[in-house]
Every structure is written in C-alpha cells, then in structure tokens.
C-alpha positions in Angstrom: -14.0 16.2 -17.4 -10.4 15.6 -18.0 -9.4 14.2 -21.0 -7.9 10.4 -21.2 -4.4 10.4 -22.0 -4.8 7.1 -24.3 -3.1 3.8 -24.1 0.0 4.9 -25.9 1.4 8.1 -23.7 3.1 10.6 -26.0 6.3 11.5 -23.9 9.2 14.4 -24.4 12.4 13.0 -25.6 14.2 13.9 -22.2 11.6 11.1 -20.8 12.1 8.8 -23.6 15.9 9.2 -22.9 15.4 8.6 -19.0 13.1 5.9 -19.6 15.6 3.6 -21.7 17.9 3.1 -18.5 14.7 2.0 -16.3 14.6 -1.4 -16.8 18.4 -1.7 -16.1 19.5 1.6 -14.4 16.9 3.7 -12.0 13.9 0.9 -11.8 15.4 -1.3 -9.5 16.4 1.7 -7.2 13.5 2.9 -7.3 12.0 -0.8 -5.6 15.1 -0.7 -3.6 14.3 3.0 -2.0 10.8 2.0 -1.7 11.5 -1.3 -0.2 14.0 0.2 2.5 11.6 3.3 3.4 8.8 0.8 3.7 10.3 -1.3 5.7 11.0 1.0 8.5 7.4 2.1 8.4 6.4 -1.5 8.9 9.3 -2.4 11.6 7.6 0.8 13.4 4.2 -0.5 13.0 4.9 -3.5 14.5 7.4 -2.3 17.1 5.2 0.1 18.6 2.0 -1.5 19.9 3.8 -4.8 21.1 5.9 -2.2 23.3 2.4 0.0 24.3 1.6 -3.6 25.5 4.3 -4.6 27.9 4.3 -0.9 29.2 0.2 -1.6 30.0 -1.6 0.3 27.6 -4.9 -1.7 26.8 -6.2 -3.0 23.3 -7.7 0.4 22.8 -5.0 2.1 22.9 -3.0 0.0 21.1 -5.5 0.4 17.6 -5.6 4.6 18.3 -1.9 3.7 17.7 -2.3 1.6 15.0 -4.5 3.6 13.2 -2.9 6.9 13.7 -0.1 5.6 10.7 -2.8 5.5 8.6 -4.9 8.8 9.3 -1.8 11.0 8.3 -2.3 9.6 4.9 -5.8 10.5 4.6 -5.0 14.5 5.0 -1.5 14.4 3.2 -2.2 12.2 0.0 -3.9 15.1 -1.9 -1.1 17.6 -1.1 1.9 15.1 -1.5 -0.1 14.3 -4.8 0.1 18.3 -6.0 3.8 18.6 -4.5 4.9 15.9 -6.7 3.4 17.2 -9.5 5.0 20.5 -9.4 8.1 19.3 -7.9 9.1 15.5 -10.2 10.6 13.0 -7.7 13.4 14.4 -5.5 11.8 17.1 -3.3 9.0 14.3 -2.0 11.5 12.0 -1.4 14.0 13.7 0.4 10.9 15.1 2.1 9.9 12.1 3.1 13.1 10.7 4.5 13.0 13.5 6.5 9.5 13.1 8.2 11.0 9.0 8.6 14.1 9.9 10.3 11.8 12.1 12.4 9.6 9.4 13.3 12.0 6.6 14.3 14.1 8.9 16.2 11.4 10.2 18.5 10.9 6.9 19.5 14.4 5.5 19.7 15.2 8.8 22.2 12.1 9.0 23.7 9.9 5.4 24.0 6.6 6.5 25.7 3.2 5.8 24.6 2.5 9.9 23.5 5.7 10.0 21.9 5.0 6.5 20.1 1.6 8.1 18.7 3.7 11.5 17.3 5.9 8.5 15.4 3.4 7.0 14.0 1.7 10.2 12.3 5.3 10.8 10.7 5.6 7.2 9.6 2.4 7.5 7.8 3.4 10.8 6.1 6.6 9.5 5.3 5.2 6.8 3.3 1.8 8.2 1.6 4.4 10.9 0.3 7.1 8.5 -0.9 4.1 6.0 -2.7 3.0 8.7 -4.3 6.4 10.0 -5.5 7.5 7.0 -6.7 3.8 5.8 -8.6 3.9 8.9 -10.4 7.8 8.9 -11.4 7.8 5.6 -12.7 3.7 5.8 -14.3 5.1 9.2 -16.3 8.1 7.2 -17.7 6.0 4.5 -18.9 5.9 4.3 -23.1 2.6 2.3 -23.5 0.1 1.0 -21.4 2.2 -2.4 -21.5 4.7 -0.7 -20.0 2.7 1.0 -17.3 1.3 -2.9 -16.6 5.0 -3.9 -16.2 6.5 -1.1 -14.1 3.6 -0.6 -11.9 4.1 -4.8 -10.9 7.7 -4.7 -9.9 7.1 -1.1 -8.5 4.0 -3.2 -6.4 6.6 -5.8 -5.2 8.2 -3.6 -3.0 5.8 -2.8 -0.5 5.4 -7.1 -0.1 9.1 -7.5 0.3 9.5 -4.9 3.2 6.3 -6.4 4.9 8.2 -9.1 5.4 11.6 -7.8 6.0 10.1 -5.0 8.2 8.9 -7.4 10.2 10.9 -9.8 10.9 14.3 -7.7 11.5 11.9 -6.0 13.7 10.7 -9.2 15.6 14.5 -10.5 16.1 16.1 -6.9 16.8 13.5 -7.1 19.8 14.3 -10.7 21.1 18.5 -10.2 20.6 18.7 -6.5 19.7 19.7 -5.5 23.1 23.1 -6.8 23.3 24.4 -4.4 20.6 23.4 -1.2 23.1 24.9 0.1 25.6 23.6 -1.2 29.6 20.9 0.6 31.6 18.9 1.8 28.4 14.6 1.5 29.3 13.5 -1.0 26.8 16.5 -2.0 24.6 15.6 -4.4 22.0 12.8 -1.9 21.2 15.2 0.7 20.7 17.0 -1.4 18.2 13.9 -2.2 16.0 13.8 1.9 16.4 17.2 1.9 15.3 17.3 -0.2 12.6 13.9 2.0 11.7 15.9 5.2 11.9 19.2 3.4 9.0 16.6 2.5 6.8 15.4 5.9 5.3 19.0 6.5 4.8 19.7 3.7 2.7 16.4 4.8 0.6 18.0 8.5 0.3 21.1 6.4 -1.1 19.2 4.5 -3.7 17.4 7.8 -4.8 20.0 10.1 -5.1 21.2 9.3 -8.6 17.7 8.8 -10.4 17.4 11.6 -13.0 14.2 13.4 -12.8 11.7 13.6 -16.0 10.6 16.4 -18.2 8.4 18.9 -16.0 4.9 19.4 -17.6 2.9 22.3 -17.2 0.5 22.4 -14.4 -3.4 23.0 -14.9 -4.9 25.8 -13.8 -7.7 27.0 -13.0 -10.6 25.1 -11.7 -8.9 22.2 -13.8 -6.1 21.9 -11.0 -8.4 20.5 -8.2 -9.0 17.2 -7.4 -13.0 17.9 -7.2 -12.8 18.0 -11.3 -10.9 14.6 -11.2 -13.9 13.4 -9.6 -15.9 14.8 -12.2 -14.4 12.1 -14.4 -16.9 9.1 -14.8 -13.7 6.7 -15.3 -12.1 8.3 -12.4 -15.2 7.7 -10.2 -15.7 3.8 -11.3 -11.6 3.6 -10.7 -11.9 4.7 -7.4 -15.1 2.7 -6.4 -13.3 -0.5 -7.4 -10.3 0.4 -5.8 -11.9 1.0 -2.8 -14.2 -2.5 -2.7 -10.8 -4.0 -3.4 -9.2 -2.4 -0.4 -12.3 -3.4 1.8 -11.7 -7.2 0.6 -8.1 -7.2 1.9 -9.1 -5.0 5.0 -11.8 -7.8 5.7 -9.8 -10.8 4.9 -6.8 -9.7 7.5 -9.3 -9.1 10.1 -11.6 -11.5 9.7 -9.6 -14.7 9.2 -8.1 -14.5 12.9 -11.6 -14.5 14.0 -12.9 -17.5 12.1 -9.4 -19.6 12.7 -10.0 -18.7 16.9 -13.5 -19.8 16.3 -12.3 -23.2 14.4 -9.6 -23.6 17.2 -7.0 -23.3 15.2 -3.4 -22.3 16.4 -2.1 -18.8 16.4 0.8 -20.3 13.7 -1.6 -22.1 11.8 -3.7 -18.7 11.2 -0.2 -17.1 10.6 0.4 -19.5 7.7 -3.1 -18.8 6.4 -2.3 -15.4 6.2 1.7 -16.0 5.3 -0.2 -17.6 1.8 -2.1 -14.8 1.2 0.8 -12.8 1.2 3.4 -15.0 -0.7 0.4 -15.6 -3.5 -0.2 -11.8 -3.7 3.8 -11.3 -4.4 4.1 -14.3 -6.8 1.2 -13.0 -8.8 2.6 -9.3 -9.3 5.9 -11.6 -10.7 3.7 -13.1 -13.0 2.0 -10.0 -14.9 5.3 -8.3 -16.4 5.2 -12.1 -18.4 1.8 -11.5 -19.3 1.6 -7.4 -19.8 1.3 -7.6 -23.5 -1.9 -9.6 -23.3 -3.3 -8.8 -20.2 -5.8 -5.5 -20.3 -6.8 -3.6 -17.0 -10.2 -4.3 -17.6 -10.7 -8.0 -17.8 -7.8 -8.8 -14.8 -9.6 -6.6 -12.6 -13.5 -8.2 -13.7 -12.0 -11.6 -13.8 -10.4 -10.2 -10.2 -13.6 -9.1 -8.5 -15.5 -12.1 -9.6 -13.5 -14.8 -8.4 -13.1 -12.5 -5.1 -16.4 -12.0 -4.3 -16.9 -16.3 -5.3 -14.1 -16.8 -2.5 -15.9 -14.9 -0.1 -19.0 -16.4 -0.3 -17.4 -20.5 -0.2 -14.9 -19.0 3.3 -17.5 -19.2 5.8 -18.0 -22.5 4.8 -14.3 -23.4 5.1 -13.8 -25.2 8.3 -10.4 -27.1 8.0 -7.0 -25.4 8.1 -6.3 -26.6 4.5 -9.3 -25.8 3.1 -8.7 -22.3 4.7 -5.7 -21.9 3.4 -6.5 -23.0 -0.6 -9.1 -20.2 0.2 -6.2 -17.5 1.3 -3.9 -18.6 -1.5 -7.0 -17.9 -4.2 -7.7 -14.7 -2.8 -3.9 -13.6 -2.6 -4.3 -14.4 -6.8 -7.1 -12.2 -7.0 -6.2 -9.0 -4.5 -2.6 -9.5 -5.8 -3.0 -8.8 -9.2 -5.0 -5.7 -8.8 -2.8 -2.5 -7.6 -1.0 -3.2 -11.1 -3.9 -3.2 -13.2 -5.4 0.0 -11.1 -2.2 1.7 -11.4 -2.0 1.2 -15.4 -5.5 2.4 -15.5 -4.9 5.7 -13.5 -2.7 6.9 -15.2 -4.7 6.7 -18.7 -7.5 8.2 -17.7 -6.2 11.2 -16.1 -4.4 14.3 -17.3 -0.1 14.1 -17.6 -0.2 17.6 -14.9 -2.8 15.6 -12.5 -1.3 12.0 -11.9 0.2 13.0 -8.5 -2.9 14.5 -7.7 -5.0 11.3 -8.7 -2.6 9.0 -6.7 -3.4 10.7 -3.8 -6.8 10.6 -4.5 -6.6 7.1 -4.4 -4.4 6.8 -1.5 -6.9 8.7 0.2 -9.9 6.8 -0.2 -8.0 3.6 0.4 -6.4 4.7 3.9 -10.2 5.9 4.9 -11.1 2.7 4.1 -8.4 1.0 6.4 -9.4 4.1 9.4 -13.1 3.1 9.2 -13.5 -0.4 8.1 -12.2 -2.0 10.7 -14.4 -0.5 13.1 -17.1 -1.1 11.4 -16.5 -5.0 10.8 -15.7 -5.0 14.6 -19.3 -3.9 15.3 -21.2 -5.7 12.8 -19.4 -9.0 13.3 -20.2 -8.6 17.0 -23.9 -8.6 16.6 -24.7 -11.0 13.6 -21.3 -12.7 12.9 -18.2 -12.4 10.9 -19.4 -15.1 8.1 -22.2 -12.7 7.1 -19.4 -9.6 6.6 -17.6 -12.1 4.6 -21.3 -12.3 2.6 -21.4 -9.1 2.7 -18.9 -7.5 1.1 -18.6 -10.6 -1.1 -21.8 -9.3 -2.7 -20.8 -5.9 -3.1 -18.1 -6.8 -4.9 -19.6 -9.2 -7.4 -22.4 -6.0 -8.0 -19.1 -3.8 -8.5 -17.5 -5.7 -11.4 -19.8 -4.3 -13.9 -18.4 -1.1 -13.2 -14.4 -2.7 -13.9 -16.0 -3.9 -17.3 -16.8 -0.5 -18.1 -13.5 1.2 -17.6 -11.9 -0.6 -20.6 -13.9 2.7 -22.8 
C-alpha cells in the first residue's frame, strides 16, 4: 500500500522556487494552454458528427464517432500517466500538440467519415495526455493541501471555458467560415472549424514553452511502479469509486435531460438553456473554492456533494416545468462543479510524489470507461422502464456512495 504523502507536501527548493511565480507567472499559462488545446478537441467533437450527418451517415455512426474521442483515453491514460512521471511537463505536451495537429489536419485535408474517425482517436490522445501533464505539473507544485484546493480550481476552469469557446467558434466558423477559403473546396465551413482546430494547439505550444519544469523525483521500482499496487490503496480505491459515481451523475444528467425536456415538449433552446445552467453553475462554483480553500476539506465538499446530488436526482423526475428544470440543473451544476477540485486535492495526498501521473491516469481511465459504456447502458435501460427510474437509480447509488467520501478524510 503506498504511503500518503500528508496534507502539507515536503517539496525541493527548485519546486518551492518554481512554485512562487505560479500564481503570477506559469499558472495562468498553464489554463491558457489547456484552454486553447481543449478547445480544438471540442471544436472537433462538435464539427465532426454534424458533418457525418449532412454527408448521410446515420445516428449510429455518428456515436461510433463520438465515442471513438473517448476510447483513446481509456488505453493511453496509464501510459501518458508513467510518461509524465518520468518525463515533468514538456515532453507530454509537446507530444500532445503533436497527436492535435495530427488530428485536425487529417480532417481539414481529408473530410471523409474514415478519416473523421482516425481524428478523433488523436483528439482523444491529445487531450488525456495534456490533462494529465498539466494535473500533475501543477498538483507537484502545490505547498499544502490549500494550495492543491486552489490550483486544482482554476486549473478545472479551463476545460469549461473551451467547451464553450470550442463550440461556438466552431458553430459560426461552419455557418460564415467559408468565405475566408479559397472556391471549389468539398465542405468549406467545415474545413474552417478544422482549421481553426489545427491554430489552436499552436497557440497552446506558445503558452507552454516558457514554463520551467520541477525537480525530477526518483521513480519507484519494482512491483511498487504499477498501477495494480495503487489499487491496492484502500483511499485510492474509495477515490476512484466516488469519482466514478460522480462521472456517471454528469454522464446521466447530459443524456437524460434531452429526453425528459422532449417528453415535457419543451423546445430544443429551452433544453439548451437547461443544460447552458448546468454548465455556467459548474464554472462559477470552481471560482468560488480558491475563496474558500482554507476552510473547505476534500472530504466534507465531496459528502456534502454526493448528498445533495443524489437529493436532486431523486426530486428531477418530478420536475415538470422548464423553471423548475432548470433550478434543478443550476443545483446540480453546484454539486458536480465543485468536485474535480476536491478529487484532484485528494489524489495527490494519498498517493506517492513518483506515482501522481500514474494515478491521474488511473482516474482518467475509469472516468472515460464510464463515458464509453454508460451511455449505452442508459440508452437501453431507459428504453424498457424509463429514464425517471435511471435518474432513481443512480441517485441511490450515490447517496449509498457518500459514506465512502466521509471516510477518505483518514
């Protein structure tokens, strides 16, 4: 079992000496390099199945699509994780642009369905192996655990901003893009959203280039250097079982709420702004907790989280107004939003300095599984007895899962 690393990380004084620039120096271009690589993963996420569409392609096709930028992740987040711990923060990024670059300009050269797929397995890399880069540079620069709280939520707003961004220069880039390339090009809007996909990665190779790179630490060996005796870790396993029923509430809550608004007869915008709220609440919370950092403790935000999630899944069913909907979203952005922080700062306490790539991926794993499989699975089950019983469902699992967030504050 690998010992905890404590609440107060002992660090070398070349990471002390990094660390005092973060807050002012490297920490924003960190979120800056994250936000920009992000964001061309989502403008290809959302650029590729609406294009699979016009060209034909059914529903099926477009989810094998869909889910293809999240199966990479499952395979590569254990290796990325051991990369990163034997090579700091550089290597995986620059690796990383790479496999982006790779992935945009397949399909800005080549925009056919096959093609599309091979772009979306490259996305997915490129961003499992730039989240875990990035986690573990700014977790090991961390002081304290008040420290980890605060890095981890304005490393966390990153990802929100570019879903956003992503999207929307995506969106417009496919509507007006077209007049910026040249005549007689197959599907040129699309190309653009691939375009502006391609510039992005370069922007977060910009932002990274001048971040200085921590004191190494030497690697475990032996059978301690495998991710199987990281799951020999009580704490680890309890992490990782919250983490995951947190990652089934938001998988459930983004696929299930279309459903119930299209049963209610609700508009495609209004569903859109149910979700929108989620989203928005989820950012403004992670704003909130470098405030609160010195009196917040992983443990009781992530109890008090599951709690009042699995409360707001049981009251949604019975949510039939738009409003009443949306209060419901807005609650639940509070609850979900607040967690990668907490489960972050946790992490990287309970699990050995040589490991903590290692662990991300572990976690990054079991979360994009999740995302690969749950779906499905809600698809089917909703289909025979209804989606307000998965809302019960999981709603229950989660309120028998906080006992196990209680425990991790030993």
């Amino acid at each position: 079992m690998p010992p905890p690393a404590g609440p107060d990380i002992a660090r070398s004084d070349a990471e002390v000496q990094a660390h005092a620039t973060a807050p002012g120096g490297w920490l924003p271009l960190l979120i800056g390099a994250h936000i920009f690589l992000h964001s061309s993963m989502v403008a290809m996420r959302m650029a590729t199945p609406l294009l699979a569409l016009r060209m034909g392609h059914s529903a099926w096709h477009v989810g094998l699509l869909l889910s293809l930028f999240s199966v990479s992740q499952v395979f590569l987040s254990l290796p990325a994780g051991r990369y990163a711990d034997r090579h700091g923060l550089q290597r995986p990024m620059r690796l990383a642009v790479l496999w982006a670059l790779v992935g945009a300009a397949l399909s800005l050269l080549f925009p056919v369905f096959e093609v599309m797929c091979a772009s979306a397995l490259c996305m997915g890399a490129a961003s499992g192996i730039a989240s875990v880069a990035l986690q573990r540079h700014v977790g090991r620069a961390a002081r304290d655990s008040v420290e980890l709280r605060r890095v981890f939520s304005w490393l966390a707003i990153g990802p929100a901003v570019s879903n956003f961004f992503g999207a929307v220069a995506a969106g417009l880039l496919i509507d007006y893009g077209a007049r910026a390339l040249p005549e007689g090009l197959a599907h040129p809007g699309f190309r653009a959203a691939f375009l502006f996909a391609f510039c992005m990665p370069l922007l977060s190779a910009w932002c990274i280039r001048g971040v200085p790179e921590l004191a190494p630490v030497a690697p475990a060996t032996g059978a301690q250097a495998s991710a199987w005796h990281l799951l020999q870790s009580p704490p680890m396993r309890r992490l990782l079982m919250v983490n995951w029923l947190f990652s089934s509430c938001w998988d459930v809550h983004t696929f299930v709420v279309p459903v119930l608004g299209h049963e209610r007869a609700l508009s495609a915008s209004v569903i859109g702004t149910i979700l929108g709220g989620f989203a928005v609440a989820a950012v403004a919370v992670r704003l909130f907790i470098p405030i609160a950092a010195a009196r917040a403790k992983e443990w009781h935000a992530l109890t008090a989280s599951m709690l009042l999630t699995a409360l707001v899944f049981l009251i949604y069913p019975w949510m039939h107004s738009a409003w009443s909907m949306g209060v419901c979203s807005v609650v639940l952005g509070i609850a979900l939003g607040a967690v990668q922080p907490m489960i972050m700062s946790t992490l990287h306490q309970i699990t050995p300095h040589a490991q903590h790539g290692q662990a991300i991926g572990l976690r990054l794993t079991t979360i994009n599984f999740s995302s690969v499989l749950m779906p499905l699975l809600f698809g089917s089950v909703g289909a025979v007895v209804g989606v307000s019983i998965v809302f019960w469902t999981v709603g229950t699992m989660v309120a028998l899962g906080a006992p196990s967030a209680w425990r991790l504050r030993a």
